[in-house]
N, CA, C and O of each residue as an XYZ file, in Angstrom:
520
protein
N       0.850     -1.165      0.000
C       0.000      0.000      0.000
C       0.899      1.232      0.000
O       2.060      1.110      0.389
N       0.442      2.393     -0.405
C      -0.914      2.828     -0.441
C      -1.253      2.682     -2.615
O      -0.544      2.516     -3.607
N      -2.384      2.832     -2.394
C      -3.030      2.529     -3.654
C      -3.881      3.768     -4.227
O      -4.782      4.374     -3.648
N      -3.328      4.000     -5.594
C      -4.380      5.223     -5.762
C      -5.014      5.264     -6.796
O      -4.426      5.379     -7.872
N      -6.722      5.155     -6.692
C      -7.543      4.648     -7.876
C      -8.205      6.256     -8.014
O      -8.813      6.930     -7.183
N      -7.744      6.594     -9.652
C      -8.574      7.749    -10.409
C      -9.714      7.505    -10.816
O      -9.389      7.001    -11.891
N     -11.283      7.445    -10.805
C     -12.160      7.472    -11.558
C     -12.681      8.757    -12.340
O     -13.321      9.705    -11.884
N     -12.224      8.529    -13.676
C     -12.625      9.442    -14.246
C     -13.876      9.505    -15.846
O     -14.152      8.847    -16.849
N     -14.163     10.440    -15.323
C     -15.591     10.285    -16.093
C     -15.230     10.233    -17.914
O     -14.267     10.867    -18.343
N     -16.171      9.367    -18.903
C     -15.013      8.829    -19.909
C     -15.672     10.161    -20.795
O     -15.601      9.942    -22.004
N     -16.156     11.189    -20.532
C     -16.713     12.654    -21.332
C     -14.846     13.848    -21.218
O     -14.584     14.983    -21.617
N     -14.228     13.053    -20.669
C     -13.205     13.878    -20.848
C     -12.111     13.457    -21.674
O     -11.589     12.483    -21.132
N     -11.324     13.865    -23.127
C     -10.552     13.351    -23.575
C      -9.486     12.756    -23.183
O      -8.785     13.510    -22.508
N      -9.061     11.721    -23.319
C      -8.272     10.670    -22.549
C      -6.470     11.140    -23.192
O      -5.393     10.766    -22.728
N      -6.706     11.939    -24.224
C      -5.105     12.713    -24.404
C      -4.926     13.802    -24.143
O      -3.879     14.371    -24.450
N      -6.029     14.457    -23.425
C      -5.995     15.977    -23.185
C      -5.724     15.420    -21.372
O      -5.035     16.042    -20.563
N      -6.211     14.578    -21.191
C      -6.787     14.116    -19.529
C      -4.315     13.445    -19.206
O      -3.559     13.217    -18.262
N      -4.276     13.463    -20.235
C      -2.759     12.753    -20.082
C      -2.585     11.493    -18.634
O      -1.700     11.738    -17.813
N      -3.394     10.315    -18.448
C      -3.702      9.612    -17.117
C      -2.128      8.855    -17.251
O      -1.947      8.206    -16.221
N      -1.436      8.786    -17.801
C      -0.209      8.260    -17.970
C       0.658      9.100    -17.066
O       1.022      8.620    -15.992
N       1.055     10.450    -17.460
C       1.968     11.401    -16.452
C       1.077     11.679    -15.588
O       1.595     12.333    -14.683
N      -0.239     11.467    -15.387
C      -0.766     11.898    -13.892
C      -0.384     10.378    -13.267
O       0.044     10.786    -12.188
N      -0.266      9.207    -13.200
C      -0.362      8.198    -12.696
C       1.718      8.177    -12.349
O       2.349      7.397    -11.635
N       2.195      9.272    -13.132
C       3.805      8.658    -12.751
C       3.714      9.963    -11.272
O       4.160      9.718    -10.150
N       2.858     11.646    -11.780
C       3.449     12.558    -10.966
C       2.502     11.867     -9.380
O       2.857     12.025     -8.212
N       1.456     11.228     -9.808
C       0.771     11.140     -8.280
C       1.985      9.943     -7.821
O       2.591     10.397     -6.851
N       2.461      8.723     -8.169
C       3.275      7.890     -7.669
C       4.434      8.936     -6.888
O       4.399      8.948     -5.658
N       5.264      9.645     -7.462
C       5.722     10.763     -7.251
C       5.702     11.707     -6.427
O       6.672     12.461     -6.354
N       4.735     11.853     -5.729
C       4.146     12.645     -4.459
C       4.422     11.961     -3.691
O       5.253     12.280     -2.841
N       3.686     10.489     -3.710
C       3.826      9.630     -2.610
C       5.199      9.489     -2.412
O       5.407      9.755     -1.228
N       6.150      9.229     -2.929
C       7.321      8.559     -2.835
C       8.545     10.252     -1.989
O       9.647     10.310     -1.444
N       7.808     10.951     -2.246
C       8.349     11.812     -2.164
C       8.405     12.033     -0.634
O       9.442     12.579     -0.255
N       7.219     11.623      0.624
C       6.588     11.595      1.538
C       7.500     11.668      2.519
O       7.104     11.909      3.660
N       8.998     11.459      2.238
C       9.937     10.962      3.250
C       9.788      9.498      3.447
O      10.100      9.419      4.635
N       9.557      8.465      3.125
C       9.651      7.189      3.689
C       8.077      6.760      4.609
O       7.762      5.782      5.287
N       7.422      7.916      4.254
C       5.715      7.699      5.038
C       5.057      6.014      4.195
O       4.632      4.974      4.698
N       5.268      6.475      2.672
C       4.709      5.282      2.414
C       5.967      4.418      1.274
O       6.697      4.931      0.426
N       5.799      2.648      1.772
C       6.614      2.165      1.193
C       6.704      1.984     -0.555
O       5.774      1.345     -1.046
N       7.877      2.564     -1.603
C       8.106      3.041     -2.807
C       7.475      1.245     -3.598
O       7.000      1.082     -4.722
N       7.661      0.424     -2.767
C       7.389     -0.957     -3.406
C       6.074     -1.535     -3.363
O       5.622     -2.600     -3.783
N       5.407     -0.229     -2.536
C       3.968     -1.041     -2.484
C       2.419     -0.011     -2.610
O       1.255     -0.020     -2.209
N       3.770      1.183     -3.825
C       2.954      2.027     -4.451
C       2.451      1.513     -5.517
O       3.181      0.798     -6.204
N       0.512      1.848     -6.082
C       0.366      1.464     -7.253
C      -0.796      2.485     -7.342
O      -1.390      3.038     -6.417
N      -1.002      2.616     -8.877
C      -1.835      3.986     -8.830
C      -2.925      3.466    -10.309
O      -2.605      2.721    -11.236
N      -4.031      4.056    -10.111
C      -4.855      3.450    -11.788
C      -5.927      4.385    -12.146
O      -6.245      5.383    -11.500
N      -6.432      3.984    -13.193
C      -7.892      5.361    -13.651
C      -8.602      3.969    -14.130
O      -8.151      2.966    -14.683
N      -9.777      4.301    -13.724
C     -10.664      3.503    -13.727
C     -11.689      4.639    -14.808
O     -12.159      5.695    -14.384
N     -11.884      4.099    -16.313
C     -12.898      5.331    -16.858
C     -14.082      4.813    -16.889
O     -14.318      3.737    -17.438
N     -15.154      5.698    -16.162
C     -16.371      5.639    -15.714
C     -17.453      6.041    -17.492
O     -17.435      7.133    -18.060
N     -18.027      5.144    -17.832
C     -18.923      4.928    -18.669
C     -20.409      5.206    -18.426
O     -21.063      5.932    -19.173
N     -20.875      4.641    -17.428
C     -22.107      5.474    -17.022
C     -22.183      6.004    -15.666
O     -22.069      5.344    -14.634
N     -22.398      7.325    -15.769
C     -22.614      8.063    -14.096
C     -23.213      9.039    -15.066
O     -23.346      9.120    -16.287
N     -23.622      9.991    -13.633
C     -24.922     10.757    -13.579
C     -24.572     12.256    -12.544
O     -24.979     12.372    -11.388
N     -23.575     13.503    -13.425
C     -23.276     14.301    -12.469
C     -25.048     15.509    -12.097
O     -25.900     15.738    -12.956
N     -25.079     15.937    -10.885
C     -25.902     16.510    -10.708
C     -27.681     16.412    -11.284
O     -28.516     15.666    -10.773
N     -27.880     17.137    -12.171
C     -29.223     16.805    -12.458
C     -29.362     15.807    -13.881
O     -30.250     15.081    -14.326
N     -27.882     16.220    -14.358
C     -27.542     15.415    -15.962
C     -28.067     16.197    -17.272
O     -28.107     15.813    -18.441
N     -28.385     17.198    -16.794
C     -28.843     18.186    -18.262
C     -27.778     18.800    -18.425
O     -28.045     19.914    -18.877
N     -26.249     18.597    -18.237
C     -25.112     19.084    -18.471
C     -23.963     18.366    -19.112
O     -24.007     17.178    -18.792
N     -23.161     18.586    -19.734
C     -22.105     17.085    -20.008
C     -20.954     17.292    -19.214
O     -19.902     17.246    -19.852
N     -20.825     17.579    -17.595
C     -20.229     17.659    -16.802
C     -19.320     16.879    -16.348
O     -19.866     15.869    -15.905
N     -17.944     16.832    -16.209
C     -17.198     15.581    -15.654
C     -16.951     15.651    -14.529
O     -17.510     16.469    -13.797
N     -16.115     14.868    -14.144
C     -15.681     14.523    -12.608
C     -14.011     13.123    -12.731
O     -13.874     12.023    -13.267
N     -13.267     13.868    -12.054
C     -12.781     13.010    -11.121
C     -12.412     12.675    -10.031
O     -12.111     13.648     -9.340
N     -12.283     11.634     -9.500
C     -12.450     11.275     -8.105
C     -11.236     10.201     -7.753
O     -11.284      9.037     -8.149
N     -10.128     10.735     -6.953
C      -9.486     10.463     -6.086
C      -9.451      9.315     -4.943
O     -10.147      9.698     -4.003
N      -8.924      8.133     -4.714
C      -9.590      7.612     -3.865
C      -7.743      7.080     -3.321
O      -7.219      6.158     -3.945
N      -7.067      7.677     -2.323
C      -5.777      6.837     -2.042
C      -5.942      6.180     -0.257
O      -5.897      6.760      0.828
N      -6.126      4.851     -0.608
C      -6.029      3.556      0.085
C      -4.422      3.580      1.112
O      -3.314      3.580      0.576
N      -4.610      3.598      2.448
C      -3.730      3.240      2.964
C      -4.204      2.564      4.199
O      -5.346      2.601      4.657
N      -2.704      1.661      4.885
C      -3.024      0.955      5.759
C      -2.624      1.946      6.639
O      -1.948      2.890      6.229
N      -3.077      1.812      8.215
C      -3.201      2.382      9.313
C      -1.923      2.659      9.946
O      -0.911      2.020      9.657
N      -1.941      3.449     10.668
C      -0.558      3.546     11.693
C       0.572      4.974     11.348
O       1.728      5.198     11.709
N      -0.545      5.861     10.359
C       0.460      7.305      9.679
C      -0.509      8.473     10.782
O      -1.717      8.504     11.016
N       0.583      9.312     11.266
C       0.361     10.570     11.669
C      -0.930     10.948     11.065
O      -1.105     10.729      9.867
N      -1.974     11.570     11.878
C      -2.484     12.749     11.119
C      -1.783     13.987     10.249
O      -2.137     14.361      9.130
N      -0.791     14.478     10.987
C       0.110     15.393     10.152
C       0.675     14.799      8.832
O       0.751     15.571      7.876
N       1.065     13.551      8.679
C       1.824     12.545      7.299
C       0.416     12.691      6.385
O       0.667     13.249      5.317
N      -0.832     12.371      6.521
C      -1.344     11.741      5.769
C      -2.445     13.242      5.388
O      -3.085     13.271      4.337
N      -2.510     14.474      6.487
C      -2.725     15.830      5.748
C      -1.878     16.057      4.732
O      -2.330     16.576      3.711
N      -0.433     15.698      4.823
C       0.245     16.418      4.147
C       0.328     15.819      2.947
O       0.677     16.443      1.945
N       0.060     14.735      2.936
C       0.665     13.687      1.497
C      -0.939     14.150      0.804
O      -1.137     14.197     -0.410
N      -1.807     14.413      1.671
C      -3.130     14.453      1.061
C      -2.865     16.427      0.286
O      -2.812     16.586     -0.934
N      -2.783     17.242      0.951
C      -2.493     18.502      0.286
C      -1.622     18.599     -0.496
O      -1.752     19.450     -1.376
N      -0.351     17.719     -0.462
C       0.372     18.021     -1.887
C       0.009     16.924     -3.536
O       0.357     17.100     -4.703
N      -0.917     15.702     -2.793
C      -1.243     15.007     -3.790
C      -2.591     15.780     -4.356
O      -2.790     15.906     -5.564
N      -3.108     16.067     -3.777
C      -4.718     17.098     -4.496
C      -4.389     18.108     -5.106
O      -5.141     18.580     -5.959
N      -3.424     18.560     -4.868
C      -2.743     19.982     -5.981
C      -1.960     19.795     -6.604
O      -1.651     20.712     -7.366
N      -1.177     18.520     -6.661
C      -0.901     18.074     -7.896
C      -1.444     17.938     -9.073
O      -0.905     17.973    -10.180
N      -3.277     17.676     -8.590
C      -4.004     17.041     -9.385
C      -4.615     17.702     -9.525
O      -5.485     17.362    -10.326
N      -4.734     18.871     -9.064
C      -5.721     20.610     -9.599
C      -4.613     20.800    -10.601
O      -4.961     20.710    -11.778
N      -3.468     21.022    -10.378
C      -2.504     21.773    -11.267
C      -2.498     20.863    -12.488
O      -2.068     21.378    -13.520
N      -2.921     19.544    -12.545
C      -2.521     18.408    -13.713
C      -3.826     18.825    -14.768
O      -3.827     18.835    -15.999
N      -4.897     19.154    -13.834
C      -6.314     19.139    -14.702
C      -6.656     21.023    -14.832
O      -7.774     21.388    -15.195
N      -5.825     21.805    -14.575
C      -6.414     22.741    -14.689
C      -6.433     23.638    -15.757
O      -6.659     24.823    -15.515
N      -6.247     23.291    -16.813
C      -6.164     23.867    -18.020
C      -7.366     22.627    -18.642
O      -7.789     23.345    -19.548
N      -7.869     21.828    -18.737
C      -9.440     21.375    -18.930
C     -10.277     22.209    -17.789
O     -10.930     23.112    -18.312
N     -10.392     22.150    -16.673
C     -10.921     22.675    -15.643
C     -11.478     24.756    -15.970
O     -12.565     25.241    -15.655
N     -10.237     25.544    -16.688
C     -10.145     26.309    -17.545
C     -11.462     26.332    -18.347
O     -12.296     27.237    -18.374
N     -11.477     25.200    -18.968
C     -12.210     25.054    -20.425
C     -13.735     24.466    -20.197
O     -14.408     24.665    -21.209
N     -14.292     23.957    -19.398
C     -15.193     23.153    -19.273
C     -15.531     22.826    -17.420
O     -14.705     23.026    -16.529
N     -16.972     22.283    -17.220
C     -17.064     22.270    -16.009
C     -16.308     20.889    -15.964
O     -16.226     20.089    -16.896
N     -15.552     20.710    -14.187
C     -15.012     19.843    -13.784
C     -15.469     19.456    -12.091
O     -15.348     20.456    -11.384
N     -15.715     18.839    -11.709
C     -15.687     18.472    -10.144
C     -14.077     17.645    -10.274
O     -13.683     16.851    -11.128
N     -13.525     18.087     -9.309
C     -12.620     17.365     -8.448
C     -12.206     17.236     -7.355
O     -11.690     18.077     -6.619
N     -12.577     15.322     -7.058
C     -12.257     15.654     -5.407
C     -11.106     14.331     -4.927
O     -10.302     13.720     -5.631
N     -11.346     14.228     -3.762
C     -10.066     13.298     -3.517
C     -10.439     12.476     -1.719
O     -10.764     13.154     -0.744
N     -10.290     11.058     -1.698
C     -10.170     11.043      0.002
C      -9.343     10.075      0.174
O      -8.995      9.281     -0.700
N      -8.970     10.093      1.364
C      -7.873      8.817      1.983
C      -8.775      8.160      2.501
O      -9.801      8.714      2.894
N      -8.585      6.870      2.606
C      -9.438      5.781      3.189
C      -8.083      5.101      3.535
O      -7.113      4.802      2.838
N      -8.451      4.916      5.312
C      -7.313      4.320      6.117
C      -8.029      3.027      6.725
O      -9.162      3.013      7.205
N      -7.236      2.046      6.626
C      -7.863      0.426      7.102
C      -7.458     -0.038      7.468
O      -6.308      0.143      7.069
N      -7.483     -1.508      8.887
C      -6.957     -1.952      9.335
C      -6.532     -2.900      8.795
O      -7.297     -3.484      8.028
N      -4.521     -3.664      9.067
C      -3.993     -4.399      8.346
C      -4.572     -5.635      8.567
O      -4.442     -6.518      7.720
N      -5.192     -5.821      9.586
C      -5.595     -6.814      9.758
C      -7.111     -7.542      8.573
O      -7.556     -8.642      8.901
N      -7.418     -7.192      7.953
C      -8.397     -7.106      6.983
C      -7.436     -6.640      5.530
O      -7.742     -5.803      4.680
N      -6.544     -7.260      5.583
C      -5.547     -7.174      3.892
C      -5.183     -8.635      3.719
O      -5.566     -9.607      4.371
N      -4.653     -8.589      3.061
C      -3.763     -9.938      2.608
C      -3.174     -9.497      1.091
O      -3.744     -9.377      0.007
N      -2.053     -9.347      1.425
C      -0.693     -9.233      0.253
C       0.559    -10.635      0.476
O       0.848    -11.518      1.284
N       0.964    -10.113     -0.771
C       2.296    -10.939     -1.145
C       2.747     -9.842     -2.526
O       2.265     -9.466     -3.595
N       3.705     -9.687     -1.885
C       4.600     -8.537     -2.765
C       6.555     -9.355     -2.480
O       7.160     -9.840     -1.524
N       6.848     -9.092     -3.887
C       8.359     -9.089     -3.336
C       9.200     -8.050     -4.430
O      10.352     -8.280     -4.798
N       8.165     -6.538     -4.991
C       8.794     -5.439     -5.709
C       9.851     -4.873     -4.031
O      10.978     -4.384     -4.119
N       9.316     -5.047     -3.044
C      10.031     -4.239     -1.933
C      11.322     -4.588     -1.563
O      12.057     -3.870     -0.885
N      11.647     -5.841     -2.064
C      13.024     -6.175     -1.806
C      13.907     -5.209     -3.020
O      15.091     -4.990     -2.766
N      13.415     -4.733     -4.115
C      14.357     -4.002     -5.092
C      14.562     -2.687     -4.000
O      15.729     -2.294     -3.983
N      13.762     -2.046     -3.217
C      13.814     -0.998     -2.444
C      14.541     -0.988     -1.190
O      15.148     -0.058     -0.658
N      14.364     -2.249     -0.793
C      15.602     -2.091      0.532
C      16.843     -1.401      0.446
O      17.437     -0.982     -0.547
N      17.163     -1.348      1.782
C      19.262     -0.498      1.612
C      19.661     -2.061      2.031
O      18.908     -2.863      2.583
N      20.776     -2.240      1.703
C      21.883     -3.268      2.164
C      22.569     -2.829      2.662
O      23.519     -3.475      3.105
């Protein structure tokens, strides 16, 4: 962990939307965290949403939505902060569509107990120090 799923609504062009360099700069934030979250058990995705329904729907309005997954045991201060520099990453990534057209964008952390996971990873051994 932590895990970060984009849903984004599929009314927004997918080469203007660039989900490729948003998926390296959000990895990028995280990693950046100081050692808050482990670099081997970052993974990030866009999920494009086909049918949803913003507001009343007499608009062709998009949305994306933020959702980064972590396991328990980070500061309130770690996980404000990883949360304010990862959400303005992602204003600054979309804000030239945002410019052009209506946009909602939002974002939340969802924190869970490890006890309710089950992994098997071995990318974290490339990350260790020796």
């Amino acid at each position: 962990m932590p895990h970060l799923i984009f849903e984004v609504t599929d009314n927004l062009d997918a080469a203007e939307a660039d989900v490729k360099s948003l998926l390296k700069k959000a990895n990028q934030v995280l990693i950046d965290q100081g050692g808050v979250f482990p670099i081997g058990g970052i993974r990030s995705r866009v999920v494009w949403l086909h049918d949803y329904c913003v507001a009343d729907g007499t608009v062709d309005d998009a949305f994306v939505h933020v959702t980064l997954k972590i396991g328990g045991g980070r500061s309130e201060e770690a996980k404000k902060k990883a949360g304010d520099e990862l959400f303005a990453m992602i204003c600054e990534h979309f804000a030239m569509i945002y410019a052009k057209r209506t946009l909602a964008l939002s974002m939340e952390i969802v924190e869970f107990s490890e006890s309710g996971t089950w992994k098997q990873n071995n990318i974290h051994a490339r990350y260790k120090k020796t």
